[in-house]
N, C-alpha and C positions, 0 to 999 in steps of 0.2 A: 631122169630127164633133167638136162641142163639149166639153169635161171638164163635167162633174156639180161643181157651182155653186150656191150657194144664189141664189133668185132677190130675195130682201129679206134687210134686214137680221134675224142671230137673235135674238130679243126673251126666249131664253128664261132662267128664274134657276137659276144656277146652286147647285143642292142637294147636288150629289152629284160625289164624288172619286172616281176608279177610279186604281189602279193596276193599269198593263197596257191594252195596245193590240193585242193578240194578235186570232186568229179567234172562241178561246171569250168573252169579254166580249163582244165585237160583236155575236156569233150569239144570247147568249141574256141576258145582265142589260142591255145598249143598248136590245135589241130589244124586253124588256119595258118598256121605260121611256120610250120610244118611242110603246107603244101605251097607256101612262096617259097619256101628254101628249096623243096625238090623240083618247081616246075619253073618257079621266075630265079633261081640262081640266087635269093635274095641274101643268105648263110647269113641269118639272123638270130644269134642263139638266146635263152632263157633262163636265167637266175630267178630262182623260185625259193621268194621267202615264206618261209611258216609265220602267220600274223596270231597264233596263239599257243600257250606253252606246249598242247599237245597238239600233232598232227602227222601229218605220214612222209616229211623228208628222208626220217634214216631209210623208209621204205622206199623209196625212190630212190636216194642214193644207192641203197644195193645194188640197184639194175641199171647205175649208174644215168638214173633221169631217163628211160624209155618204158613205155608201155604199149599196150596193143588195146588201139580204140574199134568197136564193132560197131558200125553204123547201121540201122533196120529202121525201114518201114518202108512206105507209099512212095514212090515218085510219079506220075501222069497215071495213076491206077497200077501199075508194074510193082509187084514187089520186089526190094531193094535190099542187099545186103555187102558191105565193103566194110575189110576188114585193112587197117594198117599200124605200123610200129611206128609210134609217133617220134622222132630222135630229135625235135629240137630243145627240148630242156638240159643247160649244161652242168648244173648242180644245184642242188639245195642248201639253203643256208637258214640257221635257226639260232637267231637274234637272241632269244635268249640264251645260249649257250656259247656264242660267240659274236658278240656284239662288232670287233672291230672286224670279223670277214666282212656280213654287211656294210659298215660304214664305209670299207674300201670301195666299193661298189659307185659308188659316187664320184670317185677319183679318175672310172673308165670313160674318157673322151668319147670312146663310141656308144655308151650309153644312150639310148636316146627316150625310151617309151619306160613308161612305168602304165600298169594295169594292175588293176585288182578287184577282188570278189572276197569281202571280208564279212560278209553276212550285210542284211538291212540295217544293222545297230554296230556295223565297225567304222560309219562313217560318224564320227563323234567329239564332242568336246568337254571335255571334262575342265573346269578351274581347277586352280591351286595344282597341279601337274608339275613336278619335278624333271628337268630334263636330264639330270646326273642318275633318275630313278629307273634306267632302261625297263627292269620289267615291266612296269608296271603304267608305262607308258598307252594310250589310243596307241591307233594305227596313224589316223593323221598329227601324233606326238611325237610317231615314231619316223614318220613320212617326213615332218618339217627337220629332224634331226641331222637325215641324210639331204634335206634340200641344203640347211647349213654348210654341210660339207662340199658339196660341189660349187656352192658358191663360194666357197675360201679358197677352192681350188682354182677360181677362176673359168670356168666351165660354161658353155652353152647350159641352159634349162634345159627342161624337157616337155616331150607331148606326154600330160597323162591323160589317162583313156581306164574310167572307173568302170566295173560292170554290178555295183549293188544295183538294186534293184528300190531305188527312192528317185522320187521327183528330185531333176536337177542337181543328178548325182556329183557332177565336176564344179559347178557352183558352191554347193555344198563343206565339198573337199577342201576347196580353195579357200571358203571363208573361215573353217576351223584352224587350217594352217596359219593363215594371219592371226587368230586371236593366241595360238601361241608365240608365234611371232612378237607379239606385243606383252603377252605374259613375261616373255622371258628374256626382252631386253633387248632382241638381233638387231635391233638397227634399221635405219632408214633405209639404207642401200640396199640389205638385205630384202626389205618388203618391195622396192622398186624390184629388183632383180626378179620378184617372186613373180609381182603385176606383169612387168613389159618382156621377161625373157621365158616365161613358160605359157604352155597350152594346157587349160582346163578345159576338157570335152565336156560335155551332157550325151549319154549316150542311150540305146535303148537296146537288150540282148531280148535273144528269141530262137531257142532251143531245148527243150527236153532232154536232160541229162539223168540217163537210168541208172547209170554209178555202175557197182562191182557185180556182175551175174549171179548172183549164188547161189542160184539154183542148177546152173551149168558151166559152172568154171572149168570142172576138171575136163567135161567133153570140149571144150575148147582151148584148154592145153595142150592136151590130144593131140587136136588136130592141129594146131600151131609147131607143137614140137618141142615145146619149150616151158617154162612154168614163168606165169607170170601177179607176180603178188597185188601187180596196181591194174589189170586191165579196167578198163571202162567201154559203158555202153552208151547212146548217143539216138536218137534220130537223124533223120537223114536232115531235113528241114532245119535251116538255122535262117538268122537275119539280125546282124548287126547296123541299127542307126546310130551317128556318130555324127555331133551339132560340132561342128570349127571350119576352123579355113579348110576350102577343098583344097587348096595346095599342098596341105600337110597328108592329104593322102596321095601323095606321088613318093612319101618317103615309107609310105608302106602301102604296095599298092594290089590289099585286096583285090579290089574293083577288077581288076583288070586278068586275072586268073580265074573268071567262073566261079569266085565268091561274092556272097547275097550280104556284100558288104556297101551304105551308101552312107556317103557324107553331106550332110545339110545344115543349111542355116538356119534351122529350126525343127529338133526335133518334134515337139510336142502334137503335129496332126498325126505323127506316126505313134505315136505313143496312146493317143485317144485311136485311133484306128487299132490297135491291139488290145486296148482293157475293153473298148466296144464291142467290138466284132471274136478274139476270140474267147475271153474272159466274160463280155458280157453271153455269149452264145451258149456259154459251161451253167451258168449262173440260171439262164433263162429257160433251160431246157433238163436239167440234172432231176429239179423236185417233182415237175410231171413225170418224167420216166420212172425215178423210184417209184412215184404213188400206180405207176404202171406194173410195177412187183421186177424192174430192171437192176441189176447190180452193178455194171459197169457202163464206160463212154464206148465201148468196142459195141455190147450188147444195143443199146441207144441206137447205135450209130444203124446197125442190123434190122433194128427195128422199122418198118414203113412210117408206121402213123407216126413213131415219136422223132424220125429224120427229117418227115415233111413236113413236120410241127418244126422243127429246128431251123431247118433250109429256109422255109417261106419268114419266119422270124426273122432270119438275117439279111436275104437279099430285096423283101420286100416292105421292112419296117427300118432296120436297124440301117443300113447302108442310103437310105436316101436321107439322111438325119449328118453325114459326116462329107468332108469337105474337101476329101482330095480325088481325083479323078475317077470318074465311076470303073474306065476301065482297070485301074489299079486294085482297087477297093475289091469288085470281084473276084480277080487273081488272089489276093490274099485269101478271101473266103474260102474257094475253093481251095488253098491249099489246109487252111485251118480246115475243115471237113474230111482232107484227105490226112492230117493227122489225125483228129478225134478218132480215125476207119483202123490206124497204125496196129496189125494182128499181133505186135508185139508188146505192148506195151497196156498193162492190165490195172486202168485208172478207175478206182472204186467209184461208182455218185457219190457215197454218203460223206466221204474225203472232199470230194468240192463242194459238198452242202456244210460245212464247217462255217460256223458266221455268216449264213445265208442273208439276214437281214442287212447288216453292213453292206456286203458284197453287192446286195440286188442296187441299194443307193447311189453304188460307186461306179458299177458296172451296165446295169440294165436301165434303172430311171432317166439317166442322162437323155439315152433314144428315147423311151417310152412318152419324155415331156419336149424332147423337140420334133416330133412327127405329131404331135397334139398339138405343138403352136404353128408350124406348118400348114399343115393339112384341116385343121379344126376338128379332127374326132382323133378316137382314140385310139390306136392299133390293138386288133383283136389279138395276136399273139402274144406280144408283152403283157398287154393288160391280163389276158389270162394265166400271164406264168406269177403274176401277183396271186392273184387267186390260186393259182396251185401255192406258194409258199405258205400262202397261209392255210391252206390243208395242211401242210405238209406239218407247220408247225403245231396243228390241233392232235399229232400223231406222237410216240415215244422215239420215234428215230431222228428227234431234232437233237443238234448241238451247239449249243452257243452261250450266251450266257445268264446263268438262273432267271436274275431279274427278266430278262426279253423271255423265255422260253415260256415263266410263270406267265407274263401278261399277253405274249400272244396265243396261248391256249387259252387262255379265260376271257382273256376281250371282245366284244362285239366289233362286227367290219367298221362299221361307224369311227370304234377309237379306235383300232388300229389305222386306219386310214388318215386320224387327225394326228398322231403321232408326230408331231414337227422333229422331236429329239430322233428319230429313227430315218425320217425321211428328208430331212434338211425345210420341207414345207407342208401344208395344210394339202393331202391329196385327198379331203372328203368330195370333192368333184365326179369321183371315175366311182361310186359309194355303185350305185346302178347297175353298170355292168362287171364290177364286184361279185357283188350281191349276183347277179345273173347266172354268172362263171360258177361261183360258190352250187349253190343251186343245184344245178345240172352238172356240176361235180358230185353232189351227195346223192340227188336220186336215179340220177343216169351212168353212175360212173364216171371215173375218169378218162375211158379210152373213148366212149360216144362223148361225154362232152369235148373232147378233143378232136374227135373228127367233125362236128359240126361249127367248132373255132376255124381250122383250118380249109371248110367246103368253100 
């Protein structure tokens, strides 16, 4: 069986920089970019740099920058399956092994977008940083290097558009790049040019990216025809928000081809709208179902009592707590539901119960204390996913860290509830219906205390 080959030469212009050759770039910013080239004519092509000494460019270069992405799951209840050969990546380049291809790359007029996805810890600044030190360079060490060169090229900046996954990710980028900047001498002009001629987005990604099959590659070489070393798998479900000038999306214009792409002058209600609703809904619902004897979010989701323990959590505690249009809000929910449902995709609880206590802080207490200053009582479904964490944590299948795991197996509700270090304040107030939950968790079970939360 032949390797996956481009059949002509690739004609396409290269607009667009990625750093990072990972599953999530492939699955979801290739993918879009991909499908402007084929359906809006946009012939935008993809220089894809490796941002660490090891990664899969020579693997991509073999097949000359194409893969075969499977997209599966849910769409309106329908199960969904679309399969395509992604061709707009036009080369791989790997900075450590040839530093001036990359730096060329800055010199292309059509350049326009840089993106990247270099883990939560490639957005970074390190002092004392040598810029003659190429290896050994950050990524934003490595970013401000090639900013250098286009600006002595004399060159329009650019739009960049990060997808790590931190608060304030283009913010972030931008200010590291300055304090090289300043490290290393570039000049005034150079920082103007950096401030007035480039676009730092703040963005927000939102997709499931399942990576290489390996449990079914070969049946889907198979039936492709062809062998392919990089396929990737995908959900159907994406959603990129993107904070800058809306104008700047006419120069790529997802939006307008049936991609769940929006740009706004503030991501941040969309970003509490996803750690709320579907982060807080993982968080809020994972510990009961395990202590329900559940192993996955498919199983959960199958389950009556622990979906309508789920469902009523979200659209009738968590969703009146956030501030963007109730009809959007539900649209989301329902689609977050109709992922958790995805028959393909086999996401353990005990993996989302990792650092439960952090998580419940970041994710579930936000609603939990504003439908309590709202409303003046307490939402019976949050409050009880409290009380189940802390079962959960009185059991061996907690995971987190010693110190927490030791004190909240051994602590009375009383202190763990006064825990200010755990919970940012004093929640001995809700000590009661705690206590209550607790209770009728130990001598009724968990599944009747849970239908009688829920009646």
């Amino acid at each position: 069986m032949a390797q996956l080959k481009r059949k002509e030469e690739c004609k396409l212009t290269e607009k667009v920089l990625q750093f990072g050759e990972g599953n999530f770039l492939r699955g979801f910013v290739d993918w879009m970019i991909d499908k402007l080239n084929k359906e809006a004519g946009w012939n935008g092509g993809v220089a894809v740099v490796q941002p660490l000494p090891v990664g899969r460019i020579d693997a991509l270069n073999e097949q000359d920058g194409l893969y075969t992405l499977y997209l599966r799951g849910l769409q309106s209840g329908e199960r969904v399956e679309e399969t395509s050969v992604v061709e707009c990546i036009t080369r791989g380049i790997n900075p450590y092994t040839n530093w001036n291809e990359y730096i060329e790359c800055a010199k292309n007029p059509e350049l326009r977008f840089i993106v990247s996805n270099t883990t939560e810890a490639g957005i970074e600044y390190k002092p004392n940083q040598d810029m003659n030190d190429t290896d050994n360079l950050t990524f934003p060490g490595r970013l401000t290097c090639l900013l250098k060169a286009r600006f002595d090229a004399g060159l329009k900046g650019f739009i960049l558009i990060p997808c790590e996954l931190i608060d304030k990710n283009g913010d972030n980028l931008k200010a590291c790049i300055l304090k090289y900047a300043a490290d290393w001498n570039l000049g005034d002009d150079f920082v103007n040019w950096i401030e007035n001629e480039n676009h730092f987005t703040n963005t927000l990604v939102d997709r499931i990216v399942t990576g290489y099959p390996r449990d079914n590659a070969k049946e889907l070489e198979a039936s492709y025809g062809y062998e392919d070393n990089s396929i990737n798998t995908a959900e159907i479900f994406h959603l990129w928000v993107i904070e800058g000038k809306k104008e700047l999306a006419e120069e790529i214009p997802f939006h307008k081809y049936g991609m769940n792409v929006l740009w706004t002058d503030d991501v941040t209600p969309y970003k509490k709208r996803k750690v709320r609703i579907l982060n807080g809904a993982h968080t809020m619902m994972v510990l009961a179902a395990h202590l329900c004897g559940l192993e996955t979010v498919k199983q959960a989701m199958d389950d009556e009592l622990v979906f309508t323990f789920m469902k009523k959590g979200i659209f009738e505690e968590i969703i009146p707590t956030l501030d963007l249009p109730k009809s959007e809000l539900e649209q989301f929910a329902n689609d977050v539901i109709e992922r958790f449902q995805n028959p393909f995709i086999k996401h353990y609880l005990l993996s989302i119960a990792l650092n439960s206590v952090s998580k419940f802080q970041v994710r579930v207490l936000p609603s939990l204390l504003g439908y309590y200053e709202e409303k003046k009582e307490l939402p019976k479904i949050l409050t009880f996913s409290l009380a189940a964490l802390i079962a959960f944590y009185r059991t061996d299948a907690a995971n987190d860290g010693a110190d927490i795991m030791e004190f909240m197996k051994s602590a009375s509700v009383d202190e763990i509830l006064a825990k200010k270090e755990y919970w940012g304040q004093d929640l001995s107030f809700m000590g009661d219906m705690i206590k209550a939950d607790l209770k009728a968790i130990d001598e009724k079970g968990i599944r009747e205390a849970m239908k009688e939360v829920i009646a």
